[in-house]
KEKE-25745 format. One record per atom (N, C-alpha, C): x, y, z; atom name; residue in three letters. Coordinates in steps of 0.02 Angstrom, whole numbers, plus 50000, padded with zeros to 5 digits. Layout:
REM KEKE-25745
+-------+-------+-------+------+------+
!    px !    py !    pz ! atom ! rest !
+-------+-------+-------+------+------+
!     X !     Y !     Z !   CA !  Ala !
...
+-------+-------+-------+------+------+
***
This chain:
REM KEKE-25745
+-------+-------+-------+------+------+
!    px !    py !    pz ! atom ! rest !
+-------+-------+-------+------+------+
! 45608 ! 46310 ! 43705 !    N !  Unk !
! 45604 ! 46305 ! 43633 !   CA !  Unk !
! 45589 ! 46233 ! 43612 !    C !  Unk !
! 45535 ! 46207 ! 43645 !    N !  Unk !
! 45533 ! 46134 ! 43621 !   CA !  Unk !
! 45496 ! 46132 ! 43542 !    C !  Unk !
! 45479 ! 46197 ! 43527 !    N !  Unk !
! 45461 ! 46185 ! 43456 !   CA !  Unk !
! 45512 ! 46203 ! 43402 !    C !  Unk !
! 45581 ! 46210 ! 43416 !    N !  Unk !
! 45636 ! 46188 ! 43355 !   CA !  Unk !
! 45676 ! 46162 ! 43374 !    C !  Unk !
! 45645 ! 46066 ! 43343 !    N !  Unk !
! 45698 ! 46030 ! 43361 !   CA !  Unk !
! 45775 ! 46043 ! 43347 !    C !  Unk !
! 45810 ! 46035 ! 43368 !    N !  Unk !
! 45882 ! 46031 ! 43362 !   CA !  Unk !
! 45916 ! 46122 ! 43381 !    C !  Unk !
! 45864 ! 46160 ! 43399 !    N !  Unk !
! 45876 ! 46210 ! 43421 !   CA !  Unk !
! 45954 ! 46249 ! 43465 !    C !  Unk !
! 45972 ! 46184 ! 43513 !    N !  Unk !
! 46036 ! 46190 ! 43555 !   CA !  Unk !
! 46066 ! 46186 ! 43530 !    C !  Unk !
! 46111 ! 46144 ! 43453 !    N !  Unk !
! 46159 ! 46140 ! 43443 !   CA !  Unk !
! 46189 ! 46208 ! 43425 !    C !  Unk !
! 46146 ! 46261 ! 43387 !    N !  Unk !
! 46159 ! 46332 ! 43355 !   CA !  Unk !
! 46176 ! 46373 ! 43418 !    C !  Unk !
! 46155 ! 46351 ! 43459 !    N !  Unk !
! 46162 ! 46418 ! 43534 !   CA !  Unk !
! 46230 ! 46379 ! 43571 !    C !  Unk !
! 46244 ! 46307 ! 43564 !    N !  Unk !
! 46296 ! 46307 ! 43576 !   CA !  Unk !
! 46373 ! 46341 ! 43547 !    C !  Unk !
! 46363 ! 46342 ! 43484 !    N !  Unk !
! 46412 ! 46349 ! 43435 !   CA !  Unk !
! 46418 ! 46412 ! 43432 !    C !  Unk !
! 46354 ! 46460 ! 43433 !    N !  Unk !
! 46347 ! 46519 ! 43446 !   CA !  Unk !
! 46394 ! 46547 ! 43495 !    C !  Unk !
! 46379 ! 46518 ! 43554 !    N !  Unk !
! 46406 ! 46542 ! 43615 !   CA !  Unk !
! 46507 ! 46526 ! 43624 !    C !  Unk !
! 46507 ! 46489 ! 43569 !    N !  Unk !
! 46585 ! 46465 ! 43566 !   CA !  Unk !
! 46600 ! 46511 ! 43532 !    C !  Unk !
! 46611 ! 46539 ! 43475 !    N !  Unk !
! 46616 ! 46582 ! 43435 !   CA !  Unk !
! 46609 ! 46665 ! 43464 !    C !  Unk !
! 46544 ! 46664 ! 43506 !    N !  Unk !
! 46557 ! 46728 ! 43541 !   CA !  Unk !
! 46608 ! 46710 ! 43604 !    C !  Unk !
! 46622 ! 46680 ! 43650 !    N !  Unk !
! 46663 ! 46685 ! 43712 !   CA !  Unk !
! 46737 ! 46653 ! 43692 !    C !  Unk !
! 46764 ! 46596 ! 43644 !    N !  Unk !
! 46804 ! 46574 ! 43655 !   CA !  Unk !
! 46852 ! 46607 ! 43589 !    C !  Unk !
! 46811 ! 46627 ! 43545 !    N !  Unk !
! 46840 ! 46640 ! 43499 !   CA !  Unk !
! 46833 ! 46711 ! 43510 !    C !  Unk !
! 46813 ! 46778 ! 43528 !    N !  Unk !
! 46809 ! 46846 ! 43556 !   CA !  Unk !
! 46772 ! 46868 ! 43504 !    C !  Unk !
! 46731 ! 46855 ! 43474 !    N !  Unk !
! 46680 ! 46883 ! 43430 !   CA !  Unk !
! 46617 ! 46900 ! 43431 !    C !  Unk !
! 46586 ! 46959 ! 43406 !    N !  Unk !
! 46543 ! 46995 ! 43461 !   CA !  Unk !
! 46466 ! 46943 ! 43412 !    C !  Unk !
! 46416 ! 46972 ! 43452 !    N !  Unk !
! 46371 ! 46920 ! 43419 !   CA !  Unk !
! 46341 ! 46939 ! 43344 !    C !  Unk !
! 46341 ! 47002 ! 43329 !    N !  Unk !
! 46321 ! 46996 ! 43265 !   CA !  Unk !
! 46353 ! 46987 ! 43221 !    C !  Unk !
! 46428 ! 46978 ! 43229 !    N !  Unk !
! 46488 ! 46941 ! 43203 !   CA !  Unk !
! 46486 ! 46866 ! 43206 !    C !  Unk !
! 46453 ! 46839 ! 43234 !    N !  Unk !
! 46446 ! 46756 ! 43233 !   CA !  Unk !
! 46388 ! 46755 ! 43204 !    C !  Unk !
! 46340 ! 46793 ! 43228 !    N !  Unk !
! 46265 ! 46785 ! 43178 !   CA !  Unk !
! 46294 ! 46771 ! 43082 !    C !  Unk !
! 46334 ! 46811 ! 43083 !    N !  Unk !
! 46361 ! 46801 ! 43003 !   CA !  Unk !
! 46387 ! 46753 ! 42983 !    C !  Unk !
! 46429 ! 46713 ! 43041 !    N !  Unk !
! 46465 ! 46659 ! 43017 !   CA !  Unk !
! 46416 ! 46597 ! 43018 !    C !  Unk !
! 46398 ! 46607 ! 43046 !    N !  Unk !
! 46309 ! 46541 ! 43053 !   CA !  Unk !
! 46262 ! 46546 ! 43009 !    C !  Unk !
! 46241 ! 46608 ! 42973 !    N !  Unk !
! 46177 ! 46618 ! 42944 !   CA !  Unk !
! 46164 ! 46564 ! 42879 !    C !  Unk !
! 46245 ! 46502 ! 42854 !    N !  Unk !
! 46236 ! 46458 ! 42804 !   CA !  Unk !
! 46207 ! 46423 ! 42833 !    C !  Unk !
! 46222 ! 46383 ! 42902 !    N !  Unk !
! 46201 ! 46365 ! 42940 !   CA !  Unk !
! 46137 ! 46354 ! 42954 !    C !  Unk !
! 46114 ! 46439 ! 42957 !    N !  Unk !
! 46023 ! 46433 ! 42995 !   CA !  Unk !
! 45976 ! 46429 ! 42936 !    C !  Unk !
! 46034 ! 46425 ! 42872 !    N !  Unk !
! 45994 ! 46430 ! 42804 !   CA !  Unk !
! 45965 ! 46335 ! 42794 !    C !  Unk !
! 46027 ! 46303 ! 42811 !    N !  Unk !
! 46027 ! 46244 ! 42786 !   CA !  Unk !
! 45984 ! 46195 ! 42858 !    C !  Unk !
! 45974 ! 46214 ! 42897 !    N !  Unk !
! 45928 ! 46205 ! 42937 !   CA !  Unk !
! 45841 ! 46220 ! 42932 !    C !  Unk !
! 45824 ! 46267 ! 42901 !    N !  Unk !
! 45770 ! 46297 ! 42860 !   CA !  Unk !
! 45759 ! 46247 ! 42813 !    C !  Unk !
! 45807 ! 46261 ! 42756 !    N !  Unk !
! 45763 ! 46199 ! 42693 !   CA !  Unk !
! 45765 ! 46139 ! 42717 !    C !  Unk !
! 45802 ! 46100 ! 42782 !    N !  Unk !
! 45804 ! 46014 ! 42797 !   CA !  Unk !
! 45723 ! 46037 ! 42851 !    C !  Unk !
! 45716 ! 46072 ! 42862 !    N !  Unk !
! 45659 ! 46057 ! 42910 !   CA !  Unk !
! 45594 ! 46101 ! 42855 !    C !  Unk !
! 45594 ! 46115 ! 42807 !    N !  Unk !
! 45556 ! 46123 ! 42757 !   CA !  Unk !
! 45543 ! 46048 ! 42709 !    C !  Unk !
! 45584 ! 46007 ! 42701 !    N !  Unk !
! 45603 ! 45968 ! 42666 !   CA !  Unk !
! 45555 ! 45885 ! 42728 !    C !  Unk !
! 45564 ! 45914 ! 42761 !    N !  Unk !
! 45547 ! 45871 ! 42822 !   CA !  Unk !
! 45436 ! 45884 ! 42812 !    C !  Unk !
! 45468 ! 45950 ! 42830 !    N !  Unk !
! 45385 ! 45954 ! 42827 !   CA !  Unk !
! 45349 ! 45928 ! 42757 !    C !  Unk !
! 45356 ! 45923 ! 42730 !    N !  Unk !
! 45339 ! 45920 ! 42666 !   CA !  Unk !
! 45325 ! 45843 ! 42676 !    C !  Unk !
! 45378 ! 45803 ! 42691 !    N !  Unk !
! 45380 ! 45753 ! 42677 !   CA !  Unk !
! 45325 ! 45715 ! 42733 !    C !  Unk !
! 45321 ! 45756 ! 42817 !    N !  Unk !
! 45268 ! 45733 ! 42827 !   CA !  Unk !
! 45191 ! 45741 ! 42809 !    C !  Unk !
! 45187 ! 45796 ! 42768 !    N !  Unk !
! 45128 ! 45814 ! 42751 !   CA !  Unk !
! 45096 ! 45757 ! 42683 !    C !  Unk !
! 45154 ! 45758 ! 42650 !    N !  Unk !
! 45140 ! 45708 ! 42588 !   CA !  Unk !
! 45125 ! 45632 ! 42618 !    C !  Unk !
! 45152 ! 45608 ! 42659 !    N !  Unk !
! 45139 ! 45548 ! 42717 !   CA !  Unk !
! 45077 ! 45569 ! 42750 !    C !  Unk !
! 45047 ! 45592 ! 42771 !    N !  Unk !
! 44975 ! 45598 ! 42800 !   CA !  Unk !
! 44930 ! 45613 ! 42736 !    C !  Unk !
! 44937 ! 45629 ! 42676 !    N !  Unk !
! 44901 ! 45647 ! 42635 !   CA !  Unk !
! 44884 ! 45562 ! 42618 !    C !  Unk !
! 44927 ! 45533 ! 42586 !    N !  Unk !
! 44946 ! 45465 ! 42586 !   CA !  Unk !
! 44901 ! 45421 ! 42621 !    C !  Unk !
! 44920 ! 45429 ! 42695 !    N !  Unk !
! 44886 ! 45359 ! 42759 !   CA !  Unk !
! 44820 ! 45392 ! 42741 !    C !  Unk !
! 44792 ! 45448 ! 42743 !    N !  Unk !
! 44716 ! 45476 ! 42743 !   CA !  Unk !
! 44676 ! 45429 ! 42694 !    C !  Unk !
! 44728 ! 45447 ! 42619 !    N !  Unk !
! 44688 ! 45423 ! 42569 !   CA !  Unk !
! 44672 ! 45365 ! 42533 !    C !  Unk !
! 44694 ! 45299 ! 42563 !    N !  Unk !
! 44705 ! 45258 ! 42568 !   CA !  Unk !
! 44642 ! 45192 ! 42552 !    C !  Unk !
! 44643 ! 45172 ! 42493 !    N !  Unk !
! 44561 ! 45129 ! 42488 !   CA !  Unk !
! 44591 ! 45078 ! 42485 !    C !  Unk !
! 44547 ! 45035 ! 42504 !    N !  Unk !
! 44538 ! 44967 ! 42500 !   CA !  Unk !
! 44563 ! 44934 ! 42432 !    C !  Unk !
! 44592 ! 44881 ! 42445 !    N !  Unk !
! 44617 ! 44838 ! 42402 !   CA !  Unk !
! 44558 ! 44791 ! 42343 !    C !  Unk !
! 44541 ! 44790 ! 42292 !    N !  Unk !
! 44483 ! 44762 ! 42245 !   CA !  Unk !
! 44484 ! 44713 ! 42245 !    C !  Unk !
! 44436 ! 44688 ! 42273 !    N !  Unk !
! 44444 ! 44596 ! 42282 !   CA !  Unk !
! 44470 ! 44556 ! 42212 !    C !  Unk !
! 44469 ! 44568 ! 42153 !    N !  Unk !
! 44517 ! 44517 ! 42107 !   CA !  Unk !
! 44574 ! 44535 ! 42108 !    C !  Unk !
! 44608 ! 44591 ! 42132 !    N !  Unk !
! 44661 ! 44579 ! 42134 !   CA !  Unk !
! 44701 ! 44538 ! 42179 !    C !  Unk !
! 44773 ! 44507 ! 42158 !    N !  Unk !
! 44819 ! 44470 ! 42219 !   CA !  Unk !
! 44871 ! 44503 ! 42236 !    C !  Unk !
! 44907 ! 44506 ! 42277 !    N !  Unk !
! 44952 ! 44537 ! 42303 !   CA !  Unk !
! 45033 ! 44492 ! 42281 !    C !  Unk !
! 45070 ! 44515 ! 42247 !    N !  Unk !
! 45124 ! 44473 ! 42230 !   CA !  Unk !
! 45176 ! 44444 ! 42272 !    C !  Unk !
+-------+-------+-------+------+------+
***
């Protein structure tokens, strides 16, 4: 799964919740799903933000020679 970063921490916690705590998995799927929510909009929030940053470096002109830089 190298394409969702931070992917392990959920399968760890997952796996605590099902073995240590005796809860079957679609019983932990429930207790996580705020979780896999708030992971969604930060990596929505992410994308965005690199997309608006490459839109940015792309568009980028040259500085008008009378102006000075303060």
């Amino acid at each position: 799964m190298l394409g969702q970063p931070g992917a392990g921490a959920p399968r760890v916690l997952l796996a605590y919740i099902e073995r240590v705590m005796g809860l079957g998995f679609m019983t932990a799927q429930a207790q996580m799903r705020f979780w896999f929510a708030i992971t969604w909009v930060l990596g929505l929030i992410l994308l965005v933000g690199v997309v608006l940053t490459v839109v940015d470096l792309l568009t980028l002109r040259p500085a008008e020679a009378g102006t000075e830089r303060p």
